[in-house]
C-alpha angles and dihedrals in degrees: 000000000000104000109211114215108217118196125222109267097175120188111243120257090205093087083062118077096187103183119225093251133003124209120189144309102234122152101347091313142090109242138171118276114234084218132078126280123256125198120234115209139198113241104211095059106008099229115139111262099182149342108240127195114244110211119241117217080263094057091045090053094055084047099058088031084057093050101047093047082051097044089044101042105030112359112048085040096054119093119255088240091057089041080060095062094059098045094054095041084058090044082055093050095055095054094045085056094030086123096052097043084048101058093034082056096047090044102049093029104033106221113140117271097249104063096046087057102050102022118032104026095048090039091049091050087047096061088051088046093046095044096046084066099055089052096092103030090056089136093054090062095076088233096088129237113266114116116231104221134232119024129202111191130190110207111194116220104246097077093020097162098033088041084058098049087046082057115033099037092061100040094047086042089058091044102259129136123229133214098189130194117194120199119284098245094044108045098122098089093041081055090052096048090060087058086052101050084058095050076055091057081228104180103269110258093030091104123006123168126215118200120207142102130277089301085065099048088044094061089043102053086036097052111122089218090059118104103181130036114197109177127172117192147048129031092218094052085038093060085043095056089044092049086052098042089049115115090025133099102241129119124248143202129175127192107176142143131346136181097191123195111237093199117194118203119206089246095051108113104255117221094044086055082046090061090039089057097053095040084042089059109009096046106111089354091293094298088142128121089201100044127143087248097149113055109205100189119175121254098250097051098039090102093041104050102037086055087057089038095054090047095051094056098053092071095054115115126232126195140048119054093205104042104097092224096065116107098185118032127187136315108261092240154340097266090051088048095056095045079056099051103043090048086051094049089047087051086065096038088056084054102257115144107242113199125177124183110249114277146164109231124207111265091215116053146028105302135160121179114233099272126206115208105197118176087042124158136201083245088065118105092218090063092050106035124068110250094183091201137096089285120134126198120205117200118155134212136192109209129038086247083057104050086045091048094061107031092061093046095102133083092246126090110180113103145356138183126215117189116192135136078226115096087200098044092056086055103046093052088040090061094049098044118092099210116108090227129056120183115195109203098334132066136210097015117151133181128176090236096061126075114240121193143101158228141262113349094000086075136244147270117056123259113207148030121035088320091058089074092062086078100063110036130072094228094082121065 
């Protein structure tokens, strides 16, 4: 087999000017936090990056006082077609510094380079751009067209940029103000985005970002003068927040863990599963609620398949964030390193085979090698608890019922994957599968138009499309 050499061909720094500490985003302006200091790294390389303010329950006071005096006195009074403007002038913005949101991404969240330029930050301008034009057709969405409020809204650190515009475009479209706290480890591009917002001349108060850890997201979601709690991550924090907001008036929605069944039929052509399988798991590290992480492959093409897919993988290139030819970057952190580790040493210990392709990791950072579990059952603890890392299970079936059967034995709900060459087919195992998103031979693929969110234990309420606006307006119920 021919071995092809790439050379590194790394994306510059110089376009990212990171400052040596950040305060707060209050009011339109950037202020010093009254709580300690915490260091952002960069995970490829572990060097400090910054030293970033973490907002004090004071801090986060002045923060939700700020955005009700802003939705009461400018936003909720604008007209959605001037809300537009604003929304589409930020949409602009982003395209205009995609490169620089791109690298700054890459760097503090150490996803490859790649990825962050033609996935996130597009992505993350096409949700500001969709949602500017909802702002004035607000009656036509069947949700009404009375604003909340106050929003406080949790970002998770593995789409830190993307997570923010899901959250902030609706709820600004809808005339809501937002308080937003992005995860501890990623706060760079959040930080940016503020920037951004003023480049935008957005009213002071409309969006302001707190920085902390999970104290500070815990006196967000919990302030009596909030009217709106958006949260992505965890289903451990998710089931915390419910439990707070419980009793209260305010609105919810939870988008949390999955463990999705990627499921393979014996007419699926082969070496395109073969790519969905390895976008559907290997995509961001794995760092994916809704990743492939259960392959589900029929009886008859195991073999067959895992012997692709094996191959496939092995040409799959670790290091480097920013070098445009890495196809898996760094773990986001320490603490995520060491989950995936132990699950994966628990995998062996249960008696699954583990296999990963040779390769040379990094001796500086936080780095795990794509990793492949075969003999797997649906007992083990690697197919039912969310790795969220670039660890695959392999468990096979031999009937649709089967395959059903299996991929909806878990206590998640948010996405699946069916590959088959049978249109019908595809349809008859979607509609039985619980999961919110179905993907038909293809895998990770996200639009503003369409609606994203899950079942059971991956949350509820929808984020995206027409159906994201329910979230944030009194007409629906």
């Amino acid at each position: 087999m021919t071995v092809f050499e790439y050379a590194p061909a790394p994306e510059s720094r110089a376009i990212v000017d990171i400052r040596a500490s950040y305060g707060l985003f209050v009011d339109g302006a950037f202020v010093e936090g009254r709580g300690t200091a915490f260091k952002t790294v960069n995970p490829a390389t572990e060097e400090v990056l910054a030293e970033v303010a973490e907002a004090s329950d004071a801090d986060v006071n002045t923060a939700v006082a700020a955005a009700r005096k802003a939705y009461e006195k400018v936003w909720s009074r604008m007209s959605g077609a001037e809300r537009a403007k604003y929304l589409y002038r930020i949409a602009r913005i982003i395209q205009e510094r995609s490169r620089e949101l791109a690298v700054l991404e890459s760097i503090d969240n150490g996803k490859p380079i790649k990825e962050s330029r033609d996935v996130d930050v597009p992505t993350a301008a096409a949700y500001f751009f969709y949602y500017a034009g909802w702002a004035d057709k607000l009656e036509h969405s069947g949700y009404g067209t009375t604003p909340l409020g106050v929003a406080a809204q949790v970002i998770p650190w593995n789409f830190p940029l993307l997570m923010l515009a899901w959250k902030i475009a609706p709820a600004l479209a809808c005339g809501n103000t937002v308080v937003l706290k992005p995860a501890e480890t990623t706060p760079l591009t959040a930080l940016l985005f503020a920037e951004i917002c003023q480049q935008a001349d957005l009213p002071p108060g409309v969006v302001n970002i707190v920085t902390g850890a999970g104290a500070t997201g815990h006196a967000l979601v919990g302030h009596a003068s909030v009217d709106k709690v958006a949260f992505t991550g965890s289903t451990e924090v998710g089931k915390a927040i419910a439990r707070t907001v419980a009793g209260t008036t305010k609105k919810v929605t939870l988008e949390l863990g999955g463990k999705a069944a990627n499921i393979v039929f014996d007419d699926a052509p082969l070496d395109q599963a073969v790519e969905g399988i390895v976008n559907g798991i290997f995509f961001n590290q794995g760092h994916v609620c809704c990743a492939g992480s259960r392959l589900l492959v029929q009886e008859s093409i195991a073999d067959d398949l895992l012997a692709r897919l094996k191959r496939r993988m092995s040409t799959l290139r670790l290091g480097d964030p920013l070098d445009k030819n890495t196809d898996i970057g760094a773990i986001n952190s320490r603490e995520q390193l060491e989950r995936i580790r132990a699950l994966c040493d628990i995998g062996e210990a249960e008696g699954a085979e583990r296999w990963a392709p040779a390769c040379d990791l990094p001796s500086a950072g936080f780095w795990f090698p794509p990793t492949l579990f075969t003999g797997v059952t649906q007992a083990h603890r690697i197919a039912r608890e969310e790795v969220f890392g670039p660890v695959l299970s392999v468990l096979t079936f031999r009937t649709p019922a089967e395959a059903v059967e299996k991929a909806n034995n878990t206590p998640y709900g948010l996405s699946a994957g069916v590959w088959s060459d049978k249109g019908s087919l595809i349809l008859k195992v979607a509609a039985q599968l619980r999961a919110g998103v179905v993907w038909a031979n293809t895998f990770n693929k996200f639009d503003p138009t369409s609606p994203f969110g899950g079942y059971q234990e991956s949350g509820y309420g929808r984020e995206g499309g027409r159906h994201g606006l329910a979230a944030y307006l009194k007409g629906h119920q």
